[in-house]
N, C-alpha and C positions, 0 to 999 in steps of 0.2 A: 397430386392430391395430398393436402397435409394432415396433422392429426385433426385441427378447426375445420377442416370440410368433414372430416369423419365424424364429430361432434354436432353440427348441421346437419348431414343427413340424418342421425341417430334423432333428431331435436325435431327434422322435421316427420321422421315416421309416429313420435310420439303424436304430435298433431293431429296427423290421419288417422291415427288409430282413436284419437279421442275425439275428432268429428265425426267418426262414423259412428261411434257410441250414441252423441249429443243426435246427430240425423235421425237415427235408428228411435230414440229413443219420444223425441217430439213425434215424429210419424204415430208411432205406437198409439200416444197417448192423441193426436189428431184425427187418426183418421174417422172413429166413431161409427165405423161402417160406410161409411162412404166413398170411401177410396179403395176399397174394395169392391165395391161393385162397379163403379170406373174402370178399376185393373179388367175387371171381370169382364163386360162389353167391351173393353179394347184387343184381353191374349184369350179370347172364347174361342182361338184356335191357332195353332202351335203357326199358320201362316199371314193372320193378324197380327200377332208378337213377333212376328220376324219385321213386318213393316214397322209397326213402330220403334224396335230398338234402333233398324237403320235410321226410319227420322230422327227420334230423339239422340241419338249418335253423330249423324250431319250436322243438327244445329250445334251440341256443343261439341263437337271437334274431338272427341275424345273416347274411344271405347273402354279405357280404364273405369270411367267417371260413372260411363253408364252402369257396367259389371256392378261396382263397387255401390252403387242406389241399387240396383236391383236383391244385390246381396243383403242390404239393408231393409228393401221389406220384404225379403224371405225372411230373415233375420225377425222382424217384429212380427210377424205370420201374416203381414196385409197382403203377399201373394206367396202361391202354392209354388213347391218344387218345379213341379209338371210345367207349370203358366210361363215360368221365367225361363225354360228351355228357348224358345222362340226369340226372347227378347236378345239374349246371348248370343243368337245366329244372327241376331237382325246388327246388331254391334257391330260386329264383326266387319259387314259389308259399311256402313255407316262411317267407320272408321275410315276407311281411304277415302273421303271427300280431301281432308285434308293430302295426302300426296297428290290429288287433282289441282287443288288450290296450287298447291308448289308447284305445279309444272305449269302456271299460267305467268304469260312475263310478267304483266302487269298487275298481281295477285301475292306478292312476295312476303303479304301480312304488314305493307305498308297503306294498306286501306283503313279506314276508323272503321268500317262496317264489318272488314274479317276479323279486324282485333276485340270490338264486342262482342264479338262471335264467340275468341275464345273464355274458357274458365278463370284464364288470368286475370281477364279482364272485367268481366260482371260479379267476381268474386267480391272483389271490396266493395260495390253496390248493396248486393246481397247480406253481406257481413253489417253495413251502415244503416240498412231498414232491419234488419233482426234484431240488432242490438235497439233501436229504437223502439221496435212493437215488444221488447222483452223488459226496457225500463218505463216504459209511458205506459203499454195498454193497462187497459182493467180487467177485459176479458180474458176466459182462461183460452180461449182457441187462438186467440191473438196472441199470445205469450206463447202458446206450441207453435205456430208458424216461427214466430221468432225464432224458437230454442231450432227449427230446422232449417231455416237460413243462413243462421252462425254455424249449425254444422253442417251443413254442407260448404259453408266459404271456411270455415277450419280444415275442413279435409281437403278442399282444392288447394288451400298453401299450405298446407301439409307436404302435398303431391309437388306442389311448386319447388318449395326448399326442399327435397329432395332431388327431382328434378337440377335444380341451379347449382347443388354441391358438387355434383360431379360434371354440371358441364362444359367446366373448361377444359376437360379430358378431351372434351371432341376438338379443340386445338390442337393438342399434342400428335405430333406426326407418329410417333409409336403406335399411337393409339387407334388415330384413322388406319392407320398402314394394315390394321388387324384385319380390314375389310377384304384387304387384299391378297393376302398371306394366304387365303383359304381356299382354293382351287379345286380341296376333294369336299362333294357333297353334303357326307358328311359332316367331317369339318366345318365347314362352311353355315352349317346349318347350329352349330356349337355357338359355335361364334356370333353368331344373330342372336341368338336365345341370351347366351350371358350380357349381353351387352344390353339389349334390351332390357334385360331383368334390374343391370345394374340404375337405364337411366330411366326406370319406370316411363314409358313411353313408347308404344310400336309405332307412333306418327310420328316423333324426333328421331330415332332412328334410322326409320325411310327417309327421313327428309336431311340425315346427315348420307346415308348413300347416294340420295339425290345430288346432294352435293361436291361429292366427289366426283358423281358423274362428268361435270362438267367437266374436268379432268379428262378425261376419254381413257381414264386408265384400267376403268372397272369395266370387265365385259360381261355378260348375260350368264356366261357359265357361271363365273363368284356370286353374280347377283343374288339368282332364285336361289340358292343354299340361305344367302342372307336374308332373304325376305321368308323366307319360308320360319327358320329360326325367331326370329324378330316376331311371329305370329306367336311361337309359343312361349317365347319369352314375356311377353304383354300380360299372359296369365298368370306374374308372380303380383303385382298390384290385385288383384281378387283373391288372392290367397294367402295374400299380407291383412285383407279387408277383412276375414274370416276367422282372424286371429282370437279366439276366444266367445268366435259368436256360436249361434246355435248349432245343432248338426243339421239342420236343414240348409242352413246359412253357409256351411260345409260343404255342404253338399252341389249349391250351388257354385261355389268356387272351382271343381272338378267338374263341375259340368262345361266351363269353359275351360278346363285343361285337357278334358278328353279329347271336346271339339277339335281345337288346335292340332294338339298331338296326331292322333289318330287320321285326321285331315290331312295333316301334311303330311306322313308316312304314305296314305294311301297314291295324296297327289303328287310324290316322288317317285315312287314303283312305280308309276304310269310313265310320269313321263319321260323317265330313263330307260326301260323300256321301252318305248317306243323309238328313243333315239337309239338305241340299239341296231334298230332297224333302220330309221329314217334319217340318220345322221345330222340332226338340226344343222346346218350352216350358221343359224344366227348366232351359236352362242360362243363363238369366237369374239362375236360385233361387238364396240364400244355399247355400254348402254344408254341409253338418254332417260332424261329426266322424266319425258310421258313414256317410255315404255317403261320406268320403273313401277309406275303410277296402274299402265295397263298389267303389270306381271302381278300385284298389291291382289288391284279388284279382279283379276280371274279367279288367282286362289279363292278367296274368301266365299268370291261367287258357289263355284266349285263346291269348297267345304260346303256351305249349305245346303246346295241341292243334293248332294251327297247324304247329309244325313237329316234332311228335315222328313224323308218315309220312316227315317229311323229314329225320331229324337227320342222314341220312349226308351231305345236303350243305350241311351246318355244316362239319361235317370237309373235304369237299372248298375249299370256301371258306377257312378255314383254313391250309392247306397251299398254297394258291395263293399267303397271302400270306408265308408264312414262308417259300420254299420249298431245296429241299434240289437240291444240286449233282450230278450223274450222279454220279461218285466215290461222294458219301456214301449216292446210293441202293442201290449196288452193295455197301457197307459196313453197310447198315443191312437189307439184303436176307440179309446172309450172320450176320449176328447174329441174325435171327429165325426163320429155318430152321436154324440151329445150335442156340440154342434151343430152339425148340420141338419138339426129336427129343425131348428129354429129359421125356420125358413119364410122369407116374410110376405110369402103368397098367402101363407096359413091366416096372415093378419086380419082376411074377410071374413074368418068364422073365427071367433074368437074363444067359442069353447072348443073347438079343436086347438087351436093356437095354445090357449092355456094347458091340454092335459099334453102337449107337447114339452112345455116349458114344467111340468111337472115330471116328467123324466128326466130331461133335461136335470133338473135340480137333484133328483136319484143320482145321475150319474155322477154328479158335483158331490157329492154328500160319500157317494160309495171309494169314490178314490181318494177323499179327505179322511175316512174309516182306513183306510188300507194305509195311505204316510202315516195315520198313529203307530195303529197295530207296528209298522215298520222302525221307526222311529225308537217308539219303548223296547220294541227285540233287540235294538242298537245296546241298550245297557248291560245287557247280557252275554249277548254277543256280535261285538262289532263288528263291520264289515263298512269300507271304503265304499265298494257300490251301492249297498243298499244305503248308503245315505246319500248318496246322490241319485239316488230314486226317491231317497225322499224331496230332497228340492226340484226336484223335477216336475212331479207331482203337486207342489204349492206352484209350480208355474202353472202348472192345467188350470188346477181350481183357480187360478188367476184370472184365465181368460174365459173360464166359467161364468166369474163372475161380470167380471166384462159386456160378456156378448147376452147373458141371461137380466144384467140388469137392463140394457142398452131394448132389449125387446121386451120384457115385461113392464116398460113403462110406453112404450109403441101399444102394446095389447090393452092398456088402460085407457087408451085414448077412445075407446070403444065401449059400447051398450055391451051388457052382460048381466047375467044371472048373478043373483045373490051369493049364491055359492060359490062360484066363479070368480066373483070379487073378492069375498074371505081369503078363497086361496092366493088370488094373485097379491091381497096384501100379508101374506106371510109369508110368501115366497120372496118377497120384493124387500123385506126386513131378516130375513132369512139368511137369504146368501152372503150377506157380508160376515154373520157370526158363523156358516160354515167356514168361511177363507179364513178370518181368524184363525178357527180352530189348527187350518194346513199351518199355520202361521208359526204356533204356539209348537207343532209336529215338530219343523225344522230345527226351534229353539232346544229342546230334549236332542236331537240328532247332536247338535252340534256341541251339548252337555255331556252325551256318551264322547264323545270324538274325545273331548277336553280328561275325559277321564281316566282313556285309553293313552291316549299320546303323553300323561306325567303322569303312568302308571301307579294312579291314586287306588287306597285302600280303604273299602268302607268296613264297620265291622259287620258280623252277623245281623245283628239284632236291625241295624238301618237297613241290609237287603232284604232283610223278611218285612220291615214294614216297609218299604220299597215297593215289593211286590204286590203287598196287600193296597198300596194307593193304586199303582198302578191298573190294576182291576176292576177297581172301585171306576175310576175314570173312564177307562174302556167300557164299560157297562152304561154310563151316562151317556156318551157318545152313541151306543150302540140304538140305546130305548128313545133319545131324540131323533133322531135320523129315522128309525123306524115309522115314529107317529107324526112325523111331518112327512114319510111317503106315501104313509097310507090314512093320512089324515085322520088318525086314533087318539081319538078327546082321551079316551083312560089313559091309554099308554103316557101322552102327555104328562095327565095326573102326578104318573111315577115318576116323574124327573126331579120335582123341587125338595122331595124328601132325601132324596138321595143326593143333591145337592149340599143340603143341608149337613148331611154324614160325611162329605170330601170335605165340606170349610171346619169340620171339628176335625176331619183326620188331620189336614195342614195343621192348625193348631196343636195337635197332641205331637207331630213327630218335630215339629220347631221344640217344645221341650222338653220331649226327649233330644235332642242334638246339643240340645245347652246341658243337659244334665250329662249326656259323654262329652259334652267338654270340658266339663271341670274334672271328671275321673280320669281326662288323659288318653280317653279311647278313641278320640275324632279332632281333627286339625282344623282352623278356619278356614283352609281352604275349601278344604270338603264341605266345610260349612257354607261357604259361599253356594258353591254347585248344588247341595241336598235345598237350598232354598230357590233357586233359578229352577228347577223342578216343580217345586211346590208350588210356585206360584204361576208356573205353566199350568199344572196339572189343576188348580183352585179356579184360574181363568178360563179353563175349555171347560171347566162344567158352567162356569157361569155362562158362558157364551150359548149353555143345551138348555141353562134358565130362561136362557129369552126367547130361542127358540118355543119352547113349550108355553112358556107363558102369552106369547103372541098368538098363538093357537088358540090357547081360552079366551084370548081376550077377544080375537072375532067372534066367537061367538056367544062372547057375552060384552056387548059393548056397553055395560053398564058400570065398566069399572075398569080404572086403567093397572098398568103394573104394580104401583108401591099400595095401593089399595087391596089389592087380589093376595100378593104376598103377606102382609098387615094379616088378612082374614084367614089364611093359610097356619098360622103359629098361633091362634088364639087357643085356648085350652079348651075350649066345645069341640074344636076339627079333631074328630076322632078317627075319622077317615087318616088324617094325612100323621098324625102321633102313631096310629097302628105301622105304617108304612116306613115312617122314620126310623123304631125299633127294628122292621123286618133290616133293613138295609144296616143298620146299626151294628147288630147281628152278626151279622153276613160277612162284616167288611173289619172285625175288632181286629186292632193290633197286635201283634203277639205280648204277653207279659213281658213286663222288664226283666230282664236276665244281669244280674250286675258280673261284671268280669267278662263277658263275650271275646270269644277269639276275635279276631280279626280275618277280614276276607279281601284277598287281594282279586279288586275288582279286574287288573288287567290281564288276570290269567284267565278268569271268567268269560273276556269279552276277545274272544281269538276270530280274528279273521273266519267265514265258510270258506270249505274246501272248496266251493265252486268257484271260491274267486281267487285260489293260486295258481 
């Protein structure tokens, strides 16, 4: 194997890693709820999901293939941790059709029916219609199929050119002779694992031991060390699949290494023990190609029955080692009871349905309040995880969004009260300017980040009015959120005043920044960053404008937005001039201070103790 094989396989792992992105990622954006509930009717019990991974397994030849799709909608959240245990057992068994094949004479994969069978083969198919529905259609679901056919035929030659790099190894007599070499069980069981690992493959594997069989060199003792290994070797392809995806997605990669591992540990102590006792005679014997095929599917068999009383602590296992931060349990707790309100039996009563989807929209709105608050503490004092709570978090509100728009326009399709209506059209114009908001969170996170890492210095005077937008905005956020939970016309009121006071505070601290610019107290760079601030912090209130103003506007459908604001700044609205001053007030800049020390923000923004 020279340095160009080493270049190919590096060339072809990049592939599979970026098919499984493009899979993952059209899934995501196809399934629409549908493919969920599919999942859902087919693993609605851990021994459903064991029969389908073995089908889906037998037809394509490959238990890598399947891992690596199921990883991927764990991965995209189209199925639960829990669901995809079953499908991994079912794999497993699935997988050894192919050593049955091979031990049929006339099955040698010179058949055209066994070769469309495999992934090598319907891969370029696959690739030929995606690419087709991805430059031709119009549709957008048309075009997500596509984007998931070219990834999934990306990741199977992916799998391919890796696979091919190394397999003219299995010609080299050094190389097979390794099968041989391995007499202690252990050993033996090394040796399967590494080698499998290396030719991503536990059915090329078996079927290069098959191979040797014929040879009558390998006998049943070497074998089962080697097949047993080769089992757990196969779970480096799902855990190469995993590479950067979610912790769920992680999670699911251990759950097929526990399997394995733990399987084969237990299915060795048996049954060397037992030979202990009973002195197998067979494993002197030459092996054959069908008993390698039978030694394949008893394990696997085995493992499952083994642990399908127990797959819930796979999961437990699992999660021990990926595991999740209090924060993100508290995040990932309020995403699944937000969620799962949205239940689409509810869709018969539709005023239940709607004050469903009004929590719903709380819990959207409450963890979009929590990445700010997080976000802006980032300036002050950073911290590595808390900003990776904050994107974590604009992931929720993502699929808030998602799943909240996806059924509040299901719930429109229905007779409902007035009221009812109002709410569902502000909830339905609503959520996109909450997710913004997460949006606009992340962009400050990654401005403290920028601040921290070229330990930039603001002076005094920009942290004091720093602090003072910053409040200002938390406050906007705080009073919209509030009167779209509790559907409070006043409170609404109070938003566009205060509005009004953030687009003069942006304006007032851009020239103060030009005016420390010319006195030599502030660098363009910091200039850059004090304005990618502003105009975060200028847009999340705009984004609590529409919010609030959509609120008036149902219930006054006499007048659309640029009208209602028009009537809002006349000089009779004494209402809303009184309310401008309070906020005005409240929120003034410190005086200009000329000569300010300087404040090195990077001493300011020190990692929490809880995170060394």
């Amino acid at each position: 194997m020279d340095i160009f094989s080493v270049f190919t396989m590096v060339g072809g792992l990049a592939l599979f890693l970026y098919g499984m992105s493009v899979m993952g990622d059209g899934l995501s954006r196809a399934s629409g709820g549908r493919l969920e509930k599919i999942l859902e009717r087919l693993t609605s019990s851990t021994g459903k999901g064991v029969l389908l991974g073995a089908g889906v397994t037998a037809v394509i030849q490959s238990s890598s293939a399947t891992t690596v799709m199921v990883v991927g909608f764990v991965n995209s959240g189209i199925m639960t941790l829990e669901r995809a245990v079953g499908i991994i057992m079912g794999a497993n068994i699935g997988t050894t059709i192919t050593s049955w094949i091979l031990s049929l004479s006339g099955l040698q994969g010179d058949s055209f029916f066994v070769k469309m069978l495999k992934p090598s083969s319907f891969s370029p198919i696959l690739a030929i219609v995606g690419v087709g529905l991805l430059l031709f259609a119009k549709k957008d679901k048309k075009k997500d199929a596509g984007s998931i056919l070219i990834g999934f035929a990306v990741l199977m030659f992916g799998m391919e050119t890796m696979s091919g790099a190394v397999k003219p190894l299995a010609d080299v007599p050094e190389f097979t002779n390794l099968f041989l070499m391995f007499e202690n069980p252990v050993l033996g069981m090394v040796a399967g694992a590494v080698l499998t690992a290396i030719i991503q493959s536990s059915s090329a594997s078996v079927g290069i031991l098959q191979a040797l069989c014929v040879t009558g060199a390998v006998s049943y003792g070497s074998a089962i060390p080697i097949i047993m290994g080769q089992n757990i070797g196969t779970c480096v392809t799902a855990l190469i699949s995993a590479i950067g995806a979610k912790k769920n997605a992680k999670r699911t990669a251990f759950v097929h290494l526990y399997f394995n591992l733990i399987g084969t540990v237990v299915f060795m102590l048996l049954f060397y023990a037992l030979n202990a006792f009973l002195h197998f005679g067979f494993l002197g014997q030459s092996a054959s190609v069908a008993g390698i095929a039978v030694v394949h599917t008893l394990f696997n068999v085995f493992a499952t029955l083994l642990w399908l009383p127990f797959h819930n602590v796979l999961v437990k296992l699992a999660k021990l080692t990926v595991r999740d931060r209090a924060d993100e349990d508290r995040f990932a707790e309020k995403t699944l009871a937000g969620l799962a309100m949205l239940d689409d039996r509810f869709l018969e009563n539709p005023a239940f349905a709607m004050a469903q989807c009004r929590e719903a929209c709380s819990n959207m709105a409450g963890v979009t309040i929590e990445a700010l608050d997080a976000a802006i503490s980032l300036l002050e004092n950073y911290d590595e995880t808390h900003l990776a709570l904050v994107k974590e978090s604009e992931n929720i509100v993502d699929k808030y969004e998602d799943r909240l728009g996806t059924y509040l326009v299901q719930v429109a399709k229905n007779e409902m009260q007035l009221r009812d209506s109002h709410t569902l059209s502000v909830l339905l114009h609503s959520i996109g300017d909450i997710e913004r908001i997460s949006d606009h969170a992340v962009n400050i996170g990654y401005a403290a980040k920028e601040i921290y890492d070229k330990n930039l210095v603001f002076s005094e005077a920009a942290v004091g009015e720093l602090e003072v937008f910053s409040s200002a905005v938390k406050e906007v956020v705080r009073i919209s959120m509030e009167a779209m939970k509790d559907e409070d016309l006043a409170l609404a009121l109070e938003v566009e005043p205060l509005e009004e006071v953030i687009d003069d505070l942006s304006d007032e601290m851009r020239k103060r920044h030009i005016d420390r610019l010319r006195e030599g107290r502030c660098t363009i760079e910091l200039g850059f960053i004090l304005t990618d601030l502003t105009t975060s912090y200028k847009r999340i209130a705009d984004h609590c404008s529409n919010i609030a103003v959509c609120m008036i506007q149902a219930e006054n459908d006499a007048f659309g937005r640029h009208e209602y604001l028009h009537s809002l700044k006349e000089e009779d609205n004494q209402q809303f001039h009184e309310k401008f001053r309070k906020y005005k007030e409240r929120y003034a800049l410190p005086e200009r201070i000329k000569g300010t020390p300087k404040v090195d923000m990077r001493s300011r923004m020190r990692p929490a103790e809880a995170a060394q």
